[in-house]
C-alpha angles and dihedrals in degrees: 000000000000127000136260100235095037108186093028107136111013108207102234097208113181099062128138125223099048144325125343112293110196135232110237107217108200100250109272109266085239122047103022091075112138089218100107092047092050092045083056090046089057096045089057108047087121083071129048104218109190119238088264093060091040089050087050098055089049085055087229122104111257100259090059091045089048087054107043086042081066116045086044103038097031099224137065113277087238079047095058094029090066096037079052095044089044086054094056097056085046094057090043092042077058104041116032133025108244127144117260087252098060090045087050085053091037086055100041104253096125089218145044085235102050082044100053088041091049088043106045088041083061115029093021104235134068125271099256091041085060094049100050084053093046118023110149096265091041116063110343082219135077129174105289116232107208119244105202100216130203110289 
């Protein structure tokens, strides 16, 4: 597996004074995209990989992955994760008719509390409040919750 920002830090070996510091490269404009990490991310609402697993798969540490999610992205990865996980239980809240506690455990909140909490905190309302507003046959459109993409 290769990483996503390839070149990214070069070692500088031969240095007097103490051990290797390192030269930070701005990212290539091509091939250092989060694009394909965020595809996965949003194929996997349904889990709630923690920023170590996410990183890995990035093959980055978790600090250089922080950073560059940043700087692409323009929020913090925990930032994006919740506004994602919110929009999944939008979506589900629109389209099926599961409890809000099966839409807490299909988003990764682990419970209908954190979920309303989460929920109302972002879209400013509770879950069934927004259901009753935008199940699929009623109104085609619910509160968006923005998504930053890579930039």
């Amino acid at each position: 597996m290769t990483s996503i920002f390839p070149g990214t830090c070069t070692p500088v070996h031969e240095r007097e004074g103490g051990p290797a510091r390192f030269i930070v490269h701005q990212p290539p404009a091509s091939g250092a995209s989060l694009q394909p990490l965020l595809h996965w991310l949003s194929q996997n609402l349904h889990r709630d990989p923690d920023v170590g697993e996410i990183a890995q798969r990035a093959v980055v540490s978790p600090r250089t992955l922080s950073r560059h999610f940043r700087q692409q992205v323009g929020a913090t990865l925990l930032q994006w994760l919740l506004a994602a996980h919110v929009r999944r239980a939008q979506i589900l809240l629109e389209t099926t008719g599961m409890s809000v506690e099966q839409v807490a455990a299909q988003s990764a909140f682990g419970s209908a509390t954190m979920l309303r909490e989460r929920f109302a905190k972002l879209v400013g309302t509770t879950p069934m409040a927004y259901r009753r507003a935008f199940r699929v046959g009623g109104s085609s459109r619910g509160i968006p919750v923005n998504l930053p993409a890579a930039k």
